[in-house]
C-alpha positions in Angstrom: 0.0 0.0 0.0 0.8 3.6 -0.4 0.7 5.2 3.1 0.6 9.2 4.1 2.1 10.0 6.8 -0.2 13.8 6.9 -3.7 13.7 6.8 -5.1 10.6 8.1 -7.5 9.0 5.7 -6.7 11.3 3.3 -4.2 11.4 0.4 -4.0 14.3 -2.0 -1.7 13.3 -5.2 1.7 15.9 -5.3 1.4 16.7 -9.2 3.4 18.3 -11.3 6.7 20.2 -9.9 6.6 18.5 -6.6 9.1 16.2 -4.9 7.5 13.2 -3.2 10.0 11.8 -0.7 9.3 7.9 0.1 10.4 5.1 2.3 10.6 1.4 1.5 11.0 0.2 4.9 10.6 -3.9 4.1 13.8 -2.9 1.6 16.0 0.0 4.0 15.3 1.7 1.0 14.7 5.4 1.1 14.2 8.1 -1.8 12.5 10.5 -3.9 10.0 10.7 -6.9 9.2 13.9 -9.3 7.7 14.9 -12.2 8.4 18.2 -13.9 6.1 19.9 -16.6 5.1 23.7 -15.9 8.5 24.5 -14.3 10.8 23.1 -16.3 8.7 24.5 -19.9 9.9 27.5 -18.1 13.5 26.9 -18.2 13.4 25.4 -21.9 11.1 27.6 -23.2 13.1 30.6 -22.3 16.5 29.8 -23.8 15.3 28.1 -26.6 17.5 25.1 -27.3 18.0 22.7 -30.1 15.6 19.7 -29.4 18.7 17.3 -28.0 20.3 19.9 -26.3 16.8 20.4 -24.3 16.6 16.9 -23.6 20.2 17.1 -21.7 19.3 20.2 -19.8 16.0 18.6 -18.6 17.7 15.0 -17.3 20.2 17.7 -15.6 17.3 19.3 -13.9 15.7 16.9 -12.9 18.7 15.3 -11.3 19.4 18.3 -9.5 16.2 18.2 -8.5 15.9 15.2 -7.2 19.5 15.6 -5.3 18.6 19.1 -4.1 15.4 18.3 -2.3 17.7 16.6 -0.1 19.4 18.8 1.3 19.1 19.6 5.2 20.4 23.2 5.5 20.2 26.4 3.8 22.3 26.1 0.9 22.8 24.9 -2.9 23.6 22.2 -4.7 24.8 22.5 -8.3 25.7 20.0 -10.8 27.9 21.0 -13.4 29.5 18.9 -16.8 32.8 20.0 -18.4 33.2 18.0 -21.6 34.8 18.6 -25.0 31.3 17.2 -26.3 29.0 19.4 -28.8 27.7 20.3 -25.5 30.0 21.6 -23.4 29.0 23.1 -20.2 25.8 22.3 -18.6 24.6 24.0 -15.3 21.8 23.4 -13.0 21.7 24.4 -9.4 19.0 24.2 -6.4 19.1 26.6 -4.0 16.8 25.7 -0.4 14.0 25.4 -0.2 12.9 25.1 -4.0 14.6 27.1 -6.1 15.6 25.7 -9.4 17.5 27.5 -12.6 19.5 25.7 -15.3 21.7 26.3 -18.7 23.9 24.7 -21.2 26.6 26.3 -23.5 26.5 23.9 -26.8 28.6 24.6 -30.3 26.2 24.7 -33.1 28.4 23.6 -36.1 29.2 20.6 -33.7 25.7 19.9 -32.8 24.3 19.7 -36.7 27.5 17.0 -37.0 26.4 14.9 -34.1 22.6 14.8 -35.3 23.9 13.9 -38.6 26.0 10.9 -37.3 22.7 9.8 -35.4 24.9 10.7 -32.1 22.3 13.4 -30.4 21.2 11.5 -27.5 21.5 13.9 -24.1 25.0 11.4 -23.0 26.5 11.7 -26.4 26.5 15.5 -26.9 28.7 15.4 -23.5 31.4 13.8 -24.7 34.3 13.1 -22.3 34.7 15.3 -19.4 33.3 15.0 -15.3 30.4 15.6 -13.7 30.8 17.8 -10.8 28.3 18.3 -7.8 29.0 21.4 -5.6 27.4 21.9 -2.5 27.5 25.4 -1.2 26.7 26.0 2.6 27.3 29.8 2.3 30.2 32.4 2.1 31.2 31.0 6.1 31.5 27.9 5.1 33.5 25.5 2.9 32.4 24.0 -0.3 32.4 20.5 -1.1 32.7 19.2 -4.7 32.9 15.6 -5.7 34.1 14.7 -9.1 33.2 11.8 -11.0 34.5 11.7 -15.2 31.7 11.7 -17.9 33.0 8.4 -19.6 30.3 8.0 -22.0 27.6 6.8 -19.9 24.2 8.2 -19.1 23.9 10.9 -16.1 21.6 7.6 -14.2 24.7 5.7 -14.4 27.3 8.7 -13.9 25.3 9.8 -10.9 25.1 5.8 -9.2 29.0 5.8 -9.5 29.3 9.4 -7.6 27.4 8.1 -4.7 28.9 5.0 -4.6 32.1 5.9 -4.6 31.8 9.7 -3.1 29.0 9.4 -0.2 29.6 5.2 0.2 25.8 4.4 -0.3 24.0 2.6 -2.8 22.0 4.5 -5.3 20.2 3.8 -8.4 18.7 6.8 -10.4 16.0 6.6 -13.4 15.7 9.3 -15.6 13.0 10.5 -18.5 12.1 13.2 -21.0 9.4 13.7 -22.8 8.2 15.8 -25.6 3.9 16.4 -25.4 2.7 17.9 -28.5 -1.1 18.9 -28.4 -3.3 22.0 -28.6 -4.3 24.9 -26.6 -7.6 25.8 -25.7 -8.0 28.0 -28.5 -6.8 24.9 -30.8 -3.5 26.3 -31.7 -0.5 23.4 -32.1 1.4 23.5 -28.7 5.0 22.0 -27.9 5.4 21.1 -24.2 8.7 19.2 -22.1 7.7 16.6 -19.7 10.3 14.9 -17.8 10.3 12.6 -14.4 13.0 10.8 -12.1 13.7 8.7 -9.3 16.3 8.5 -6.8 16.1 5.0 -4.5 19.1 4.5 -1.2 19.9 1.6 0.5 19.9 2.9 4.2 20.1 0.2 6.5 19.3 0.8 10.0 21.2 -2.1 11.7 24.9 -1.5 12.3 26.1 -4.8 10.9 24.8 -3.4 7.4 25.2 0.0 7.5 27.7 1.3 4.6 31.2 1.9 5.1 33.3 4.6 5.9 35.2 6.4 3.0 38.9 5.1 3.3 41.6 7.3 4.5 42.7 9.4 1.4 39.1 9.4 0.0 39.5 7.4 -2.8 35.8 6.4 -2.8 36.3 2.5 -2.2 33.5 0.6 -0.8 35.2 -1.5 2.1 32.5 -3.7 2.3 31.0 -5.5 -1.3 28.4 -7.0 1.0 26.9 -4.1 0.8 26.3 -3.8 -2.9 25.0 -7.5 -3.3 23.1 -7.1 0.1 19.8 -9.4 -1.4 17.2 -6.4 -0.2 19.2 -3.8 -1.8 19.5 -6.4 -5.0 15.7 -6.9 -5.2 15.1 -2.5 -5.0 17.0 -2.5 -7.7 15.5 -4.6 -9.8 12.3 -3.3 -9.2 13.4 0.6 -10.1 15.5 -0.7 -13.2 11.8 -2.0 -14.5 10.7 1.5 -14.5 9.6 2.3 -18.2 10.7 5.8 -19.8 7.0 6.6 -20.1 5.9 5.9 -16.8 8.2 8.5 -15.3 7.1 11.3 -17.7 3.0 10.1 -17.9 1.0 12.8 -16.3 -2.0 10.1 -15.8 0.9 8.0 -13.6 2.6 10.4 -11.1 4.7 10.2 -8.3 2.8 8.3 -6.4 1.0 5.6 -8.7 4.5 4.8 -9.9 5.4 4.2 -6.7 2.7 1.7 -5.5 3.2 -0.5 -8.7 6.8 -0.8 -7.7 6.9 -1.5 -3.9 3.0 -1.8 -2.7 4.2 -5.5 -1.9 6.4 -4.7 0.1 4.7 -1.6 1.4 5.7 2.0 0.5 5.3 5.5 2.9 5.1 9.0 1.3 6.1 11.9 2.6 4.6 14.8 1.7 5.5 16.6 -1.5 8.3 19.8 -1.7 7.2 22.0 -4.3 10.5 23.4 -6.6 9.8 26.4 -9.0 11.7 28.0 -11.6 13.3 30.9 -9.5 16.8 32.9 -10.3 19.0 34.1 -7.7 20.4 37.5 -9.7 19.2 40.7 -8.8 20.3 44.4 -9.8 22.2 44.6 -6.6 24.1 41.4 -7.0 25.2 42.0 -10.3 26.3 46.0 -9.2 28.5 44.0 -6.7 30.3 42.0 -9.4 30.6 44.7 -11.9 31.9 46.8 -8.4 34.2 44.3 -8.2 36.5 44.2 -11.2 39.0 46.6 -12.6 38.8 49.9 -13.9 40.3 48.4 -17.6 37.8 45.9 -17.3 34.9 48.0 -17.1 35.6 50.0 -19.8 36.0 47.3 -22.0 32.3 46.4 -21.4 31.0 50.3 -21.7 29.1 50.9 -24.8 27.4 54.2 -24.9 28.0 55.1 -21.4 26.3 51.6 -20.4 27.1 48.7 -19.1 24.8 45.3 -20.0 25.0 42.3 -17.9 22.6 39.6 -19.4 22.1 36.5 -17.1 23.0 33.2 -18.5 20.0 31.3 -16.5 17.0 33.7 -16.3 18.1 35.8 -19.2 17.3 38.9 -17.7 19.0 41.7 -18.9 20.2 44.4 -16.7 21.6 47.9 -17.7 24.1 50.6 -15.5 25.2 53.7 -16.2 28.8 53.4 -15.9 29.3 55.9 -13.4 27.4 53.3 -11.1 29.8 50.4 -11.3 32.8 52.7 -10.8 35.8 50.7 -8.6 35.5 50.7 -5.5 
């Protein structure tokens, strides 16, 4: 069964753009479900990307998503690729409680080779390169980064291999994207991005199978390969790995539906659903600070007409200073 934890003898279905966290306890398993439409439209929609290139930026959102929504303190998490692919930066960053912004950087003349070659699909247009996830506690604290190289595989498999080897616990990640193409009420054609994931732990309670400690050095080792083959943490996987693409992005399946026909026999509890919006972090006064920041020479060299633009690469907001405003301090 699918059990609430709020609202007893009640259960109101998250929808679209909210995170349903769950627990498997018959499996130590523990995660998090979401599908994205209206928010992440927004994001696509704004930058308007080549088809495959919006297919990549979407499985990066939702990761981050997914990832972010975990987070226990007021901060960001942003996951970053650096490849020598047709695509080769791609941002996305969530900032507590549920703010959400993405980009990519792609080359256009290398893009129209790959599609050509039948080589577009989201891992492909990467190339070789890492995978980087930052979290950011604030300007008091330290960051921490861990690393993982883009080898050719998907960002489900790239992001297993980071937890396993950077945060010692088992992980298995599904990913989808989804193009709807329909009408609006007035009848005109409409092109909409749908896109859903999952994130499923093993978390054992009992000491004897907890996970390991990173080894000294922090070379990312699991000390124990119990833990892997562990026959609970075997059957969760199986069951997510026989998720279908479609049934992660299908509006008429959601969150929780998915999760019931995966675990109801074992029993599953939800949690009750974070919502994440498209939201940017610039402002006039943060962008004054950076332009406050920089040299004389360098200023200059941006000044046309007295004015200084500052377009930003997420939200694509523009903003304009006199340059008598961003003077050196």
């Amino acid at each position: 069964m699918v059990e609430a934890v709020e609202g007893l003898g009640q259960f109101d279905f998250a929808g679209d753009d909210h995170v349903v966290p769950f627990q498997v306890e018959g499996l130590d398993v523990r995660g998090r479900a979401v599908q994205l439409g209206p928010m992440l439209d927004a994001i696509l929609e704004r930058h308007n990307y080549p088809l495959p290139v919006a297919r990549l930026v979407a499985e990066t959102v939702v990761l981050t998503v997914l990832l972010g929504t975990s987070l226990k303190f007021e901060g960001k998490l942003i996951v970053q690729t650096q490849s020598n692919g047709p695509v080769d930066l791609v941002v996305a960053d969530f900032s507590t409680p549920d703010r959400v912004r993405a980009y990519a950087r792609y080359n256009s003349e290398a893009l129209a080779i790959a599609q050509e070659n039948g080589m577009a699909e989201p891992h492909q247009l990467l190339g070789e390169g890492i995978l980087a996830f930052t979290i950011d506690q604030g300007a008091d604290m330290q960051r921490y980064q861990g690393i993982v190289p883009l080898d050719g595989g998907t960002l489900e498999e790239i992001a297993g291999v980071y937890f396993r080897q950077s945060e010692q616990i088992p992980t298995k990640v599904r990913l989808s994207v989804a193009e709807l193409l329909d009408r609006d009420d007035a009848g005109k054609p409409r092109h909409r991005w749908r896109a859903g994931g999952v994130v499923a732990q093993f978390l054992p309670e009992t000491l004897e199978r907890m996970r390991q400690p990173d080894l000294h050095g922090g070379d990312g080792d699991i000390r124990d390969e119990s833990v892997e083959t562990d026959d609970l943490w075997g059957e969760a996987k199986v069951m997510v790995e026989t998720i279908a693409a479609d049934e992660l992005t299908d509006p008429m399946v959601g969150p929780e539906r998915l999760l019931y026909r995966l675990f109801h026999e074992r029993g599953v509890r939800v949690y009750p659903p974070q919502a994440v919006y498209d939201r940017c972090n610039c402002s006039r006064e943060k962008i004054r600070d950076v332009l406050a920041s920089l040299s004389q020479d360098d200023i200059d060299h941006t000044v046309v007409d007295g004015v200084v633009t500052v377009n930003c690469e997420f939200c694509s907001t523009s903003y304009k200073f006199e340059a008598t405003e961003v003077r050196p301090q």
